[in-house]
C-alpha positions in Angstrom: 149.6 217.9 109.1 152.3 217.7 111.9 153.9 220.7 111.1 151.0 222.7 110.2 147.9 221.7 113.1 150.2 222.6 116.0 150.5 226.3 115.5 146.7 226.8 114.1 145.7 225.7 117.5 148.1 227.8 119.5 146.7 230.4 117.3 143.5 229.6 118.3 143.8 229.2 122.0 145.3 232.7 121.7 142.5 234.0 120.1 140.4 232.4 122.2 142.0 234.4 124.9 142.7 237.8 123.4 139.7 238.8 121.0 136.2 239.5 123.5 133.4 237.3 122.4 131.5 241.0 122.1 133.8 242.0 119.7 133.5 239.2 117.6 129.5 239.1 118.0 129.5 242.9 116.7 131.5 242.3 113.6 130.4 238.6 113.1 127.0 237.7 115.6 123.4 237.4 113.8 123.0 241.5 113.3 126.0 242.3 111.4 125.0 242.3 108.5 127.5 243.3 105.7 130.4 243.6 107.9 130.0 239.6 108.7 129.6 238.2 105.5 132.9 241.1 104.5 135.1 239.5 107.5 134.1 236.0 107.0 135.2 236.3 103.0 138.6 238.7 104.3 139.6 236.0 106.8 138.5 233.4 103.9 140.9 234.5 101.3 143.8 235.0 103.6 143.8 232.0 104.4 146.8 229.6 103.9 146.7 225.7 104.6 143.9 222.8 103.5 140.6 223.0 105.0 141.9 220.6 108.4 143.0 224.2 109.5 140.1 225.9 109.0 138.0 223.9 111.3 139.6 224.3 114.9 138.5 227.9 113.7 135.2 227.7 113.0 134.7 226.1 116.7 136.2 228.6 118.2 133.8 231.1 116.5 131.1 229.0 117.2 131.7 229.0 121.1 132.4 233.1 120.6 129.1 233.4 119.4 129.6 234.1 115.7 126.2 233.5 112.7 126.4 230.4 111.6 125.4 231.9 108.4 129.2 233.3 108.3 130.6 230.4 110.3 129.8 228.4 106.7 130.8 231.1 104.6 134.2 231.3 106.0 134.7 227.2 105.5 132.9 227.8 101.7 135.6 230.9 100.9 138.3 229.1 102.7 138.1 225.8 100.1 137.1 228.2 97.2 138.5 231.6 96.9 141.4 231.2 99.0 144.6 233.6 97.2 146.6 230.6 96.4 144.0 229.0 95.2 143.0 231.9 93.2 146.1 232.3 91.8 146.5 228.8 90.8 143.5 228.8 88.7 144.3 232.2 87.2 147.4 230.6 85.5 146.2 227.2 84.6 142.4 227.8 84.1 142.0 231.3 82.8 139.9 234.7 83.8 136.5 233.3 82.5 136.6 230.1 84.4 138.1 231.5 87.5 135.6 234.4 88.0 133.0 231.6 87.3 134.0 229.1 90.1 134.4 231.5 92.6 131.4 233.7 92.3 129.3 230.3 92.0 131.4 229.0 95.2 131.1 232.2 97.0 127.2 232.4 96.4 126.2 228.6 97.0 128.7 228.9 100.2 126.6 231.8 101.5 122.8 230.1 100.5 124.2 227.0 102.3 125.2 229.3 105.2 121.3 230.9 105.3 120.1 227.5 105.0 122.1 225.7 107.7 120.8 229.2 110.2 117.6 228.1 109.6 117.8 224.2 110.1 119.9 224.4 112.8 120.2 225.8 116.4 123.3 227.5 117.2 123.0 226.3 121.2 122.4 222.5 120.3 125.4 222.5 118.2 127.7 223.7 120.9 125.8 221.1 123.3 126.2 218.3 120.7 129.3 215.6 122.0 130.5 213.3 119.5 131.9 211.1 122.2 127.9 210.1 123.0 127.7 208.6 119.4 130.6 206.1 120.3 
C-alpha cells in the first residue's frame, strides 16, 4: 500500500489539474451514452493495483462531474475484468468460466450502477462529510 497509494494520488491531483471537467462530462457526464459505459470499462481493464487505488479515482470523477452510473461501473470492471485478473483466470479457471464471471460481473456492475443513479443524488454525495458521523 506504501509504495503503490503515493503515486495514484499524484496521478490524480494531476488529473485533477490537466483533464477539463467538460471534457470529462462529454465522454463520461449523464448524456454520454455508449462512449461512458466504453471509457468506464477501457479505464476498468487497464487497470493495475487492488481496488484501494481505484477509489481516490472514482472521487475525483465524482467532483468532475462524471454519471454515477459509470462512476460504479468503473469500480465493478476494475475488481472484475481487470487484464491481470483476466489472465489469471484464463490459465487456472478456463474459457467457459472466465467468459461467465466477467460478463455476469460486467452486467450486475452496470444494473448496480443504474440503480445507485436512481437512489442516489450526485450533489448530496459530494456534500456528504464523513468527519460529521465521528
Amino acid at each position: 500500500m506504501l509504495f503503490l497509494l503515493p503515486p495514484v494520488l499524484i496521478f490524480v491531483g494531476l488529473l485533477d489539474k490537466w483533464v477539463e471537467k467538460d471534457t470529462i462530462i462529454k465522454y463520461m457526464g449523464k448524456n454520454s451514452g455508449f462512449y461512458g459505459t466504453l471509457f468506464a470499462l477501457l479505464l476498468g481493464v487497464i487497470a493495475a493495483g487492488p481496488l484501494y487505488v481505484a477509489f481516490p479515482i472514482a472521487v475525483l470523477f465524482l467532483k468532475k462531474g462524471v454519471s454515477l452510473r459509470y462512476i460504479v461501473f468503473f469500480l465493478g470492471v476494475w475488481s472484475t475484468a481487470k487484464l491481470p485478473v483476466v489472465v489469471y483466470e484464463l490459465s487456472s479457471f478456463g474459457v467457459k468460466f472466465t467468459l461467465i464471471h466477467i460478463c455476469f460481473g460486467l452486467l450486475f456492475s452496470y444494473f448496480l450502477g443504474v440503480i445507485f443513479e436512481k437512489i442516489y443524488d450526485q450533489r448530496q454525495l459530494l456534500k456528504y462529510d464523513i468527519t460529521e458521523e465521528i
